[in-house]
N, C-alpha and C positions, 0 to 999 in steps of 0.2 A: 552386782547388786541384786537383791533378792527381789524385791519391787523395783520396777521401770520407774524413776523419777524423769520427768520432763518439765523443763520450765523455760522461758524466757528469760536472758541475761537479767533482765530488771526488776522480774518477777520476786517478791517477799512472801509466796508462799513456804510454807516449810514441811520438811519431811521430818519423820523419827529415827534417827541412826540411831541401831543396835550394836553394840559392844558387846556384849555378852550378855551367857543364859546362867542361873543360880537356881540355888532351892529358896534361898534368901540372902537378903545382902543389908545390911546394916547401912541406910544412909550415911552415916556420918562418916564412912571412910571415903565418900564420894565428894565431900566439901572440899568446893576452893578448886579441885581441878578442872582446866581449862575444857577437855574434850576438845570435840575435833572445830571447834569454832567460838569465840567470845559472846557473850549474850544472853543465851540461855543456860541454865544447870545441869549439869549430870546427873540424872535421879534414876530413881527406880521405880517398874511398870510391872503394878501384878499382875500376871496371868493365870490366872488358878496353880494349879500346884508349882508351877516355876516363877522365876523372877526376871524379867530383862531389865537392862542396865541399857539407858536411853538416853538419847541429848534430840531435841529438836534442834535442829539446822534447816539452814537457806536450801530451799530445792535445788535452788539457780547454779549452784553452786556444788551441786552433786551429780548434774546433768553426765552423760556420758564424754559429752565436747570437753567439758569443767574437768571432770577427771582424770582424762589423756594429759589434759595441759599440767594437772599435776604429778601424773607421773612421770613425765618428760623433764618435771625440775628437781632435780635431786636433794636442795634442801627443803623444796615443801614434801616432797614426800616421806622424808627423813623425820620433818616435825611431823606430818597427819603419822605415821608409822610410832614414835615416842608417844604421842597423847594418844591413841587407841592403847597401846600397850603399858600406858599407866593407869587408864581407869582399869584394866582385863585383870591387874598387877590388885589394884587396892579392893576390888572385888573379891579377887583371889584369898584375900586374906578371913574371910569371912566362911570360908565353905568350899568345896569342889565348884570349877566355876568352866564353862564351855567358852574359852572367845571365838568369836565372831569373824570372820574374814574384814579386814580394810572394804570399808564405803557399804557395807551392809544399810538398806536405808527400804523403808516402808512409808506410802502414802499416810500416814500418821497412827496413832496408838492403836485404834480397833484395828487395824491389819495385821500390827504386829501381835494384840491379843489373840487374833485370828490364824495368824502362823505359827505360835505356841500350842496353842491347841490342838494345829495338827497337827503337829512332829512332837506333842508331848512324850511320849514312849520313849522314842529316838531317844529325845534329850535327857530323860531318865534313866534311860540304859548308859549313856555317857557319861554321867553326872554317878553312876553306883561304880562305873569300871575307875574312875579316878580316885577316888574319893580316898583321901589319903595319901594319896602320892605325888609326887611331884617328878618334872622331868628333868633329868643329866643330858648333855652334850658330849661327847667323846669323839676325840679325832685323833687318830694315829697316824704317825708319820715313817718314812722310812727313815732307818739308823744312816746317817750323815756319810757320804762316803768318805776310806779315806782320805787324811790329806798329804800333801806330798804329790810330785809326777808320776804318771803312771809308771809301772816297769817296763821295761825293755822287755817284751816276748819273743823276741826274735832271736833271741838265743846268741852266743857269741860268737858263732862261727858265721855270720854272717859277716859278708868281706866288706861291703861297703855300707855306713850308718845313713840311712834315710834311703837303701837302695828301694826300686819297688816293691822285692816279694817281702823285706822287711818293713817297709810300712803299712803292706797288707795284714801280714802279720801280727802287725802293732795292733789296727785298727778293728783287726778280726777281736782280739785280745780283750781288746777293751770293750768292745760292745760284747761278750761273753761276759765277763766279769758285771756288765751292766744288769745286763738281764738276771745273772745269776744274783745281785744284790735284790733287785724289783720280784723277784720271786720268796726269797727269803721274809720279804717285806710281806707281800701280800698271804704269805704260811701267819706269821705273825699277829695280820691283822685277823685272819681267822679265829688264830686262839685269843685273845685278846675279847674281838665278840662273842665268843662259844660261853667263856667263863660269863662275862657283862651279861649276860642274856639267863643264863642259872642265878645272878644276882636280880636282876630284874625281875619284877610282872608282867612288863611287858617291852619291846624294842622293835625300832626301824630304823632301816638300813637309809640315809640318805646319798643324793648325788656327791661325789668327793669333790675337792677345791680342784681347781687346778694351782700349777706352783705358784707359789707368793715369793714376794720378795720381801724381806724383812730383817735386811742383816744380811741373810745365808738364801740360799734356796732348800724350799722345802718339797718333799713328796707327799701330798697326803694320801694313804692308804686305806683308811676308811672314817666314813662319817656317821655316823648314827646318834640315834635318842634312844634313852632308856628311862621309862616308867620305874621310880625307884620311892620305896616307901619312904614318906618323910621322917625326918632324926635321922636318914641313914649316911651323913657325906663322911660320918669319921671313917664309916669299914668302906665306903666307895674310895674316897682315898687313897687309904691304906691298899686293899684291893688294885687298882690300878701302878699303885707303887711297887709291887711283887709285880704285877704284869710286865711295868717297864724294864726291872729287873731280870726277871725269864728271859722277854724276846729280844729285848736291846734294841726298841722300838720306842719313838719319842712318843709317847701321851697326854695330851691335853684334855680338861675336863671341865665344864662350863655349869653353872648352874646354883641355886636349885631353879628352873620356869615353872611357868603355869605350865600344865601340860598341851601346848600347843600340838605337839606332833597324834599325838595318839587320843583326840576328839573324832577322827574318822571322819562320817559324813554330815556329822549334825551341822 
């Protein structure tokens, strides 16, 4: 939280949750949305040259204790995570738009005009690097290993089938050929970025999944965002279609976002 709220369970004081920072923002893509709580509007709060996108809420209820409890519930944090990211979503549509981290909350509106002011710069310089562009998701996977049982490496001249030095053999085999496929994977995922990144403005590397289940097992091999100018998902597409082509690498590509990843430290 940017501001320390404290309050008593039964307290109806209110704080200002911030959503996001704009140059400007057109009220009327903010009607009707819930925000992060019933009661009060979604509106917008000028700051001189910037714009926050603001909802008064219960203090009580944005307390540090309040907020553990709802990150510990998976569908309330699922819902506050969907309504932060619809008002950041219909903001977005108006202009280059900064969101805000989840539970962003100031002791009320002069604080927040107050924090604008000073990271004005910041939030300008964020606000000029996006401006136009939007962000891609891309995750590569490794190519599926064969299917079928392994081979037999032990060669034929082995006298007895499952003796020791042939299942050593085996086992050596297999875990060679493992590696050898997670290398080939990870060549792949390089060129894959290398190219994405000459396509890009700008890209970041994220932590990779671990395996999913989903059908099949998967490997993911890299994660990343890429800063991509808006109108461009025909040739991203297309682009990543030749990719998958070339390395024989599975690719998935997600998007268009707000640019969530590449706001920095505003």
């Amino acid at each position: 939280m940017s501001d320390l709220v404290t309050a008593a369970p039964q307290d109806t004081t209110t704080a200002t949750y911030v959503f996001a920072v704009s140059r400007t923002v057109d009220p009327s893509v903010l009607a009707g949305l819930p925000g992060m709580e019933e009661g009060a509007p979604v509106h917008v709060l000028p700051c001189g040259r910037l714009t926050a996108v603001v909802q008064a809420v219960t203090a009580a209820h944005f307390t540090e204790e309040a907020w553990q409890a709802r990150l510990s519930d998976p569908a309330e944090l699922e819902r506050c995570a969907r309504a932060h990211h619809a008002v950041v979503s219909a903001a977005a549509t108006c202009g280059p738009t900064v969101p805000l981290p989840l539970a962003t909350l100031y002791r009320g509106d002069s604080r927040v005009r107050q924090a604008m002011a000073d990271e004005a710069d910041r939030f300008t310089s964020v606000l000029d690097r996006i401006a136009g562009h939007v962000e891609w998701g891309v995750k590569v996977y490794a190519a599926p290993a064969p299917s079928g049982p392994e081979p037999d490496v032990a060669g034929a001249d082995t006298a007895v089938k499952g003796a020791g030095l042939a299942y050593l053999n085996r086992k050596r085999g297999l875990q060679q050929r493992r590696h050898h496929r997670h290398e080939e994977a990870l060549r792949a995922a390089e060129a894959v970025d290398a190219e994405l990144r000459e396509f890009a403005a700008a890209s970041r590397r994220l932590r990779p999944h671990g395996q999913e289940a989903s059908g099949r097992r998967r490997v993911q091999v890299l994660n990343a965002a890429y800063l991509v100018a808006e109108g461009s998902a025909a040739e991203l597409t297309e682009l990543t279609g030749l990719l998958e082509a070339r390395t024989g690498a599975e690719i998935e590509i997600s998007g268009p976002w707000v640019p969530y990843s590449f706001v920095g430290g505003a």
